[in-house]
C-alpha positions in Angstrom: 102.5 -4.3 65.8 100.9 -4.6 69.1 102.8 -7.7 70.0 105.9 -6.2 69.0 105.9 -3.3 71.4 105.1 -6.0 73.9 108.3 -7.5 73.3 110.2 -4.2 72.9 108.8 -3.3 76.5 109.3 -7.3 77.7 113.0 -6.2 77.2 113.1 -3.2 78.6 111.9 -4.2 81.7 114.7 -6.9 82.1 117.2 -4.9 80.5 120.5 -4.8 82.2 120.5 -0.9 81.8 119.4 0.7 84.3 117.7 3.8 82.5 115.9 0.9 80.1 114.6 -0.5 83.2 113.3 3.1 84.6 111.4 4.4 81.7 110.1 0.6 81.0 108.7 0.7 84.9 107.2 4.8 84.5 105.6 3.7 81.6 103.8 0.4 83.2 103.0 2.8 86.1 101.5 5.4 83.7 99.4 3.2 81.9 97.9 1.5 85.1 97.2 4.8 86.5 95.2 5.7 83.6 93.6 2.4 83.4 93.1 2.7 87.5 92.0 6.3 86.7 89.1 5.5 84.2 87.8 2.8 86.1 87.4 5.0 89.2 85.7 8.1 87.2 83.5 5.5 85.5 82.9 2.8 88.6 83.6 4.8 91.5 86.5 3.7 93.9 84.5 1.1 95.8 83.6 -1.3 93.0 86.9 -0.2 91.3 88.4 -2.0 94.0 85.8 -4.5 93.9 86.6 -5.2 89.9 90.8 -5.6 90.9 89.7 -8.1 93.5 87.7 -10.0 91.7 90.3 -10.3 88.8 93.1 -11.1 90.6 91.0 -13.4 92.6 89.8 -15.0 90.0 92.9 -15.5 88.8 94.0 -17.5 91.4 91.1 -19.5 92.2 91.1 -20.8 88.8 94.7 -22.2 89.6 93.3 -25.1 91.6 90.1 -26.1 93.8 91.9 -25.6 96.5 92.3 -21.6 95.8 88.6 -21.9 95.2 88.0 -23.1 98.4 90.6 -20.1 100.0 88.6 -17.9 98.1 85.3 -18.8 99.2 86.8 -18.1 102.8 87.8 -15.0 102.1 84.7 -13.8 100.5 82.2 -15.5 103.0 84.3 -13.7 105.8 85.1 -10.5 104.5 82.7 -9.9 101.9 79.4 -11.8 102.4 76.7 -10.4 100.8 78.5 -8.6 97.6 76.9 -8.8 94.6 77.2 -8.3 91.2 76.2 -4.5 90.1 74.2 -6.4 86.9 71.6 -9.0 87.1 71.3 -12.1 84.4 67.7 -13.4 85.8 69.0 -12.9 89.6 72.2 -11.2 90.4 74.9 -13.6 90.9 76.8 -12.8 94.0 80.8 -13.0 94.7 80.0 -16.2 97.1 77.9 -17.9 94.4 81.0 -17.3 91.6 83.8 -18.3 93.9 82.0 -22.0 95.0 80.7 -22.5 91.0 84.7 -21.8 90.2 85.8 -23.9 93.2 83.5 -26.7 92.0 84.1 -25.9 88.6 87.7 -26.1 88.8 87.5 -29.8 90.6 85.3 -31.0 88.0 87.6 -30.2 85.6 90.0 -31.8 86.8 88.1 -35.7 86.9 87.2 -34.3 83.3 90.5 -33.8 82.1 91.4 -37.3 83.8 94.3 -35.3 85.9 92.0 -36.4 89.0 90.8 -40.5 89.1 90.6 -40.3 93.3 87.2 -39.3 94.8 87.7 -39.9 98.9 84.2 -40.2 100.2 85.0 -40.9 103.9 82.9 -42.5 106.4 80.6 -39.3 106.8 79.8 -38.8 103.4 77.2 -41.2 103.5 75.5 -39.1 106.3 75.9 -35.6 104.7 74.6 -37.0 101.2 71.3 -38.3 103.0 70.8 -34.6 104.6 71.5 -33.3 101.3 68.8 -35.9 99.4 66.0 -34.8 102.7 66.6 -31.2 101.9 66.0 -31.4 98.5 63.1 -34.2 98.9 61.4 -32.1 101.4 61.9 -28.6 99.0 60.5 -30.6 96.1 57.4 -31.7 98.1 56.9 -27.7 99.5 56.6 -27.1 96.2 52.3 -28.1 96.2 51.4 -25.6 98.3 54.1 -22.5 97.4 55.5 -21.8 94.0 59.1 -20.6 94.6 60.1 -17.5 93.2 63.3 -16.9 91.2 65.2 -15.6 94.9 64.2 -18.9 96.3 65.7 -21.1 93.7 68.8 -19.0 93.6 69.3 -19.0 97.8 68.4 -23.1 98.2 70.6 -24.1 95.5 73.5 -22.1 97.5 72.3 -23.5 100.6 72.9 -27.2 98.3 76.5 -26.2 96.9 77.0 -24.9 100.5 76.7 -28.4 102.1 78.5 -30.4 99.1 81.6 -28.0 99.5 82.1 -30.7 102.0 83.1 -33.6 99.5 85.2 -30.5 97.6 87.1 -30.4 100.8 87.8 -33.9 101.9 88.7 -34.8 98.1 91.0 -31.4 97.8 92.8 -31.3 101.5 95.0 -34.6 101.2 97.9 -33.6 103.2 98.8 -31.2 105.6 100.0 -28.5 103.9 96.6 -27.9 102.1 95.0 -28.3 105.1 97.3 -25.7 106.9 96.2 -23.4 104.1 92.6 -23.1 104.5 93.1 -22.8 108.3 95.2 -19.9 107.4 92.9 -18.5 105.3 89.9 -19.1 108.3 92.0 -17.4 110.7 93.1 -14.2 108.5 89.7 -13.8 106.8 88.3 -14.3 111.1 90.4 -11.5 111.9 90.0 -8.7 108.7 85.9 -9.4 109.6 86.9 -8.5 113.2 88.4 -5.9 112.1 86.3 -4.3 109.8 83.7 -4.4 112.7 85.4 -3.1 115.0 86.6 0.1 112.3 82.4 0.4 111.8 81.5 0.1 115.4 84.3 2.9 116.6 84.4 5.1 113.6 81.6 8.2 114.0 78.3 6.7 112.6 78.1 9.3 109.8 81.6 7.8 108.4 80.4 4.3 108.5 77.4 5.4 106.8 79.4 7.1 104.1 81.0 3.4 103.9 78.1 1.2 103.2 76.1 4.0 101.2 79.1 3.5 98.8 78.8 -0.3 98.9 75.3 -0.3 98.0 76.0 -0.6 94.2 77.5 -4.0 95.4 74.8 -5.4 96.9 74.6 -3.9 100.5 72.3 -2.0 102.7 73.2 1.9 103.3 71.8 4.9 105.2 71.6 5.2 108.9 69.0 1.9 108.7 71.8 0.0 107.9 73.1 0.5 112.2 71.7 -2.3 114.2 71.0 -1.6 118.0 69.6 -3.4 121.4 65.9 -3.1 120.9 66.1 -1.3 117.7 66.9 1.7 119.8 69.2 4.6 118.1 69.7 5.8 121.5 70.6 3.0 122.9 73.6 0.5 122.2 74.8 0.1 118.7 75.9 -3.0 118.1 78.8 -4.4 115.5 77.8 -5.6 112.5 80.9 -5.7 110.1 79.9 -6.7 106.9 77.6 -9.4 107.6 74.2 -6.7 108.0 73.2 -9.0 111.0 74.6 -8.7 114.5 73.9 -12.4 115.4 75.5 -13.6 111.9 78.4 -11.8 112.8 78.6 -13.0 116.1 78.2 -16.7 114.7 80.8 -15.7 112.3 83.0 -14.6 115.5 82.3 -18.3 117.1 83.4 -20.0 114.1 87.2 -18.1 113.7 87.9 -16.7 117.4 87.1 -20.3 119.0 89.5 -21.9 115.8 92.0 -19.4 116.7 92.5 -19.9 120.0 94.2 -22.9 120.5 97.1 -21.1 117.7 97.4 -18.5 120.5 99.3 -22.0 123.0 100.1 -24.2 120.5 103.7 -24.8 120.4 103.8 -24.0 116.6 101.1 -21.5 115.6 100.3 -21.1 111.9 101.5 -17.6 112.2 103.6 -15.8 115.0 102.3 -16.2 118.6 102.5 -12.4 118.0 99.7 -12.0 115.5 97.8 -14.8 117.0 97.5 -13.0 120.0 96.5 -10.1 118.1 93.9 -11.8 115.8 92.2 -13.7 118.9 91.9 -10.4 120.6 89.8 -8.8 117.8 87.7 -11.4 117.6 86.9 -11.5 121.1 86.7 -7.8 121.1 84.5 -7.9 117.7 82.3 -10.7 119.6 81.5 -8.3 123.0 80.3 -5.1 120.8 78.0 -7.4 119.0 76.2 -7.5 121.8 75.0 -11.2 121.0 73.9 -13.3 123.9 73.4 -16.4 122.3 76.8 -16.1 120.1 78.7 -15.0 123.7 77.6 -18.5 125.1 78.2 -20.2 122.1 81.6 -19.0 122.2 82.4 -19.8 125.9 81.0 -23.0 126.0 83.4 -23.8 122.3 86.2 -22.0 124.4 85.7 -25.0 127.3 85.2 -27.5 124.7 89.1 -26.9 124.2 90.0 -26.5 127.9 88.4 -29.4 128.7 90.1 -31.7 125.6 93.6 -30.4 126.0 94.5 -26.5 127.0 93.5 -25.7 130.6 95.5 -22.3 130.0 92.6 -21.6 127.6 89.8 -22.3 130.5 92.2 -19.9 132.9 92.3 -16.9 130.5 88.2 -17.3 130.4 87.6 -17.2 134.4 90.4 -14.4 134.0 88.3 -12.5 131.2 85.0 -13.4 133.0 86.2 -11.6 136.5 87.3 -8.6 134.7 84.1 -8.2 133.1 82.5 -8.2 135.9 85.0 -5.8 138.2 84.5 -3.4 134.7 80.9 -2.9 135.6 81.7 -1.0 138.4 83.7 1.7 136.6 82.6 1.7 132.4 79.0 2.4 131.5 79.4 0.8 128.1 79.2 -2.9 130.4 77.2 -2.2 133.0 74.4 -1.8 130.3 75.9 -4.9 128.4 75.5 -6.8 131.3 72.2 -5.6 132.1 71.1 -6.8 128.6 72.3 -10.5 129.4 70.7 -10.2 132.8 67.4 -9.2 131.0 67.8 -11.9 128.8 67.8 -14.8 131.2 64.8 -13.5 133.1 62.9 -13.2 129.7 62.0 -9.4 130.5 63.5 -7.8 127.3 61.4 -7.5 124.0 63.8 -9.6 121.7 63.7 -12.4 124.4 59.8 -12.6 124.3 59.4 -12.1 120.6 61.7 -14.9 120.0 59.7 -17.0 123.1 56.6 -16.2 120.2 58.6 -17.3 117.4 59.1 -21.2 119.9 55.5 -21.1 120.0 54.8 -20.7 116.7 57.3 -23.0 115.0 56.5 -25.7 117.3 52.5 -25.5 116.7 53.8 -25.6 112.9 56.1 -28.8 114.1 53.0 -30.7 115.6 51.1 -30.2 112.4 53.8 -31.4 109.9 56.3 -33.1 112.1 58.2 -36.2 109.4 58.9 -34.5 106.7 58.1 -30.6 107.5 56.6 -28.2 104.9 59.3 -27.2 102.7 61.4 -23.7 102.3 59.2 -21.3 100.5 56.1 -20.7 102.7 53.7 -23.0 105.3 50.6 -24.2 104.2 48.2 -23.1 106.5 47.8 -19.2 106.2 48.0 -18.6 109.9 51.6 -20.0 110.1 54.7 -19.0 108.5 58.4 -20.3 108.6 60.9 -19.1 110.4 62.2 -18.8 114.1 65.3 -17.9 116.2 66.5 -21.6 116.6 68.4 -23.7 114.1 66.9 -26.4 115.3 63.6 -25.7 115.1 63.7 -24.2 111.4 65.0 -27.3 110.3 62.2 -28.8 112.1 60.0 -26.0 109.8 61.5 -27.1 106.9 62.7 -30.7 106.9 60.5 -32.2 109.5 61.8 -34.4 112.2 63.4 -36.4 110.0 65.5 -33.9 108.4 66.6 -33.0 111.9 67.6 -36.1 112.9 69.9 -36.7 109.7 71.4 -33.6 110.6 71.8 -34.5 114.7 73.3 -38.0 113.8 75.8 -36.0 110.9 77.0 -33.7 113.6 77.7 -36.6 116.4 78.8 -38.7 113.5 81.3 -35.9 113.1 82.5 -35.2 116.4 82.6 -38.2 116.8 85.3 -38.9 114.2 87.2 -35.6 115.4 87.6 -36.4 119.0 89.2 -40.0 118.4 90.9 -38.4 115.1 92.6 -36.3 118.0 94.2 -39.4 120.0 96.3 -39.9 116.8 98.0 -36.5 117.2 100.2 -35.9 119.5 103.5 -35.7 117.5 101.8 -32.9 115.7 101.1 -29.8 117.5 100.0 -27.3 114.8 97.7 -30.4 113.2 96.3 -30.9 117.4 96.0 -26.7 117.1 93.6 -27.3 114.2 91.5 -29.9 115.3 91.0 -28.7 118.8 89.9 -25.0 116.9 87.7 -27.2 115.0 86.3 -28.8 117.5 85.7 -25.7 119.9 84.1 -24.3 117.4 81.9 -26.4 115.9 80.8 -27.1 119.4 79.8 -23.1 120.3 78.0 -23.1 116.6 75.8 -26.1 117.4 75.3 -24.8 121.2 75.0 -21.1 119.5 72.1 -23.0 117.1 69.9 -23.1 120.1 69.5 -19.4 120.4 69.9 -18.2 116.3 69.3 -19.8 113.1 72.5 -18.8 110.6 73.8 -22.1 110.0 70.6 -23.2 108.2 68.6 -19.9 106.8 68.7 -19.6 103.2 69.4 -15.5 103.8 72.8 -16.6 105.1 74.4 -19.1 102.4 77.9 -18.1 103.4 77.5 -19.4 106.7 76.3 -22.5 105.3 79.3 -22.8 103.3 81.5 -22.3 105.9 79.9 -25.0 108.3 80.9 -27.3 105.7 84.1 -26.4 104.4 85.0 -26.5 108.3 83.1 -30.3 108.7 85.3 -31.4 105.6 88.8 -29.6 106.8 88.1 -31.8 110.4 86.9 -35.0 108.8 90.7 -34.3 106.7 92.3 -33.5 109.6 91.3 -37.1 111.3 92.1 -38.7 108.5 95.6 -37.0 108.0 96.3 -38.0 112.1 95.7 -41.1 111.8 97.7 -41.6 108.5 100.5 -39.7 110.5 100.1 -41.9 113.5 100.0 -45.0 111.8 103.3 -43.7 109.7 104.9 -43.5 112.9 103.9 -46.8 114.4 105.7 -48.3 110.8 108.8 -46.1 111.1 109.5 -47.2 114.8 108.8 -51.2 114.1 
């Protein structure tokens, strides 16, 4: 019976009549708004919305790997920290379902024997060691600190976070995939921007009403949920988006302004010069009311990265932006005390900067005690020491010992490495130059960010892990799809 009125209203709907087609469309209208209506008096509107995106989503990613991969973008920029409102030992987050459906999906396919290829590339030797120290040096942690269930979960995502990479390189084959997932970087940069900038300028009551509502998905709420310089509610708030952490979203804001950039004077952007300028301008503007020092030089020193490789106009527009910072501080409050902070900062006066000096002391006595292999990622052995400072490098060093730290060091060179000459091969490709100089910049203001924060490699921060990764495989792609391109040409004109 049920199947027939499905085909009685299948008919309707393409019916040539007019009035057929009417009623067929109220009545599909109807029936979602009752559906939509139930959901909301039962769920509440936020994970109503929640449940719509995560069908439809899922949905899609289940298409291909590649969708997995857009929708792990998507959901490590927009959507971070969601959760599932159940738990089934831990509560499975949105990030951890979209990568086990990305890899899933890519599994299936060398299962179903519709996939033979796996592309390994001359990195993958490199990641896979850092991949065997970090789970060699988590297995020997393990003597002096039993992991609890949260530990397991978080280190395995930190895992699947790094081996997106090989996902990446075996799913992005030619340009058009590749153009994909930079669009999806770029639009999932700027709705975070966004979102940041709507929290940071909307009264703080209504931002509270926000997250209090999204704390049946997983997030913080109340008026604890604000971050501000020195932990101060009378001081400056600063943006946090929906990332919780002010520095995470300013890493965040290194990652897609500094890869959007070079869209903004590329001859052919990904989208309209329009939007580009629009979407680089929120993340710069996201960026400044983080109030993040270290993410601020990170992104500068990714922005001349590209000036110095190819757009000059790009190092221009930074001097440009730089002078009129500093004119503003003679008229607008709001940046005379930003640029006090920064000031503060370099002379090592404010509280954060000396806590974080502390932290350097610390991790480095805990270096000298452990220094090959380090002591793990649940907990140091010696009670007067504990893991964890304001430096990627240095937790790494915590963690994975010396060693781990140099596998990592030579992966990154290794890397840039094969970017920079990837980009002599690409000249008769502007919107594939765009791409790899955004890579480039940014990947350079994250590891000169790293310095100063530790995002890339904390286990509270998986989706920045995965999208360190999927960013390493979409250049390592990239270079290979230039040179492919070049050496294409180099046929064509013999």
């Amino acid at each position: 019976m049920i199947h027939a009125y499905l085909n009685r209203f299948r008919a309707q709907l393409v019916s040539p009549d007019p009035r057929q087609q009417r009623q067929a469309i109220l009545g599909l209208l109807l029936v979602a708004g009752l559906i939509a209506g139930f959901f909301v008096g039962m769920l509440g509107p936020i994970l109503t919305l929640a449940l719509v995106v995560g069908v439809v989503g899922g949905a899609v990613v289940l298409r291909s790997p590649l969708w997995g991969l857009v929708g792990v973008i998507f959901i490590a920029t927009l959507l971070p920290f969601g959760a599932m409102p159940f738990k089934i030992i831990f509560t499975p987050s949105f990030l951890d379902l979209a990568i086990l459906a990305a890899f899933g999906v890519w599994a299936l396919a060398y299962a179903l024997a519709r996939e033979t290829r796996f592309q390994f590339s001359s990195l993958g030797g490199f990641v896979l060691l850092f991949l065997f120290l970090a789970a060699f040096s988590f297995a020997m942690g393990l003597q002096h600190a039993r992991p609890t269930p949260n530990n397991l979960r978080q280190f395995m995502e930190m895992i699947l976070g790094i081996a997106l990479f090989f996902v990446v390189i075996n799913v992005v084959r030619d340009e058009d995939a590749l153009f994909l997932l930079a669009r999806a970087l770029i639009l999932g940069g700027a709705g975070a921007a966004f979102l940041g900038i709507l929290f940071y300028v909307l009264p703080r009551e209504a931002t509270v009403w926000v997250l209090d509502h999204m704390t049946r998905i997983g997030y913080p709420g109340g008026f604890g949920a604000l971050r501000f310089v020195e932990d101060d509610p009378n001081g400056i708030m600063r943006a946090i988006g929906t990332s919780i952490d002010p520095n995470v979203f300013g890493g965040l804001l290194i990652l897609v302004g500094v890869f959007t950039l070079p869209q903004v004077v590329s001859q052919q952007p990904l989208f309209p010069r329009g939007w580009m300028v629009a979407f680089a301008a929120m993340d710069g503007v996201a960026l400044l009311l983080t109030i993040s020092r270290g993410s601020m030089l990170g992104f500068l020193i990714g922005l001349m990265a590209i000036g110095v490789m190819r757009y000059r106009k790009l190092l221009m527009w930074g001097v440009l932006g730089g002078a009129l910072l500093v004119l503003s501080m003679l008229f607008v409050p709001f940046t005379q005390q930003y640029m006090q902070h920064f000031i503060e900062g370099l002379q090592l006066q404010d509280r954060a900067t000396q806590m974080r000096l502390g932290e350097y002391k610390d991790a480095l006595t805990l270096i000298t005690r452990h220094p090959v292999l380090g002591v793990g990622f649940t907990a140091a052995p010696e009670i007067d020491l504990y893991i964890g400072v304001s430096s990627l490098y240095l937790l790494m060093a915590e963690e994975m010992g010396l060693v781990g730290l140099a596998a990592f060091l030579l992966t990154m060179v290794m890397f840039l490495n094969i970017l920079i000459n990837g980009l002599r091969h690409v000249h008769q490709d502007p919107r594939l130059e765009a791409i790899m100089l955004g890579i480039l910049g940014a990947m350079t203001g994250l590891l000169a960010a790293g310095f100063l924060d530790h995002y890339l490699f904390n286990l509270a921060y998986p989706h920045m892990t995965a999208l360190l990764w999927i960013t390493v495989g979409m250049g390592v792609s990239a270079a290979q799809y230039a040179r492919r391109l070049e050496y294409a040409v180099l046929i064509t004109d013999n």
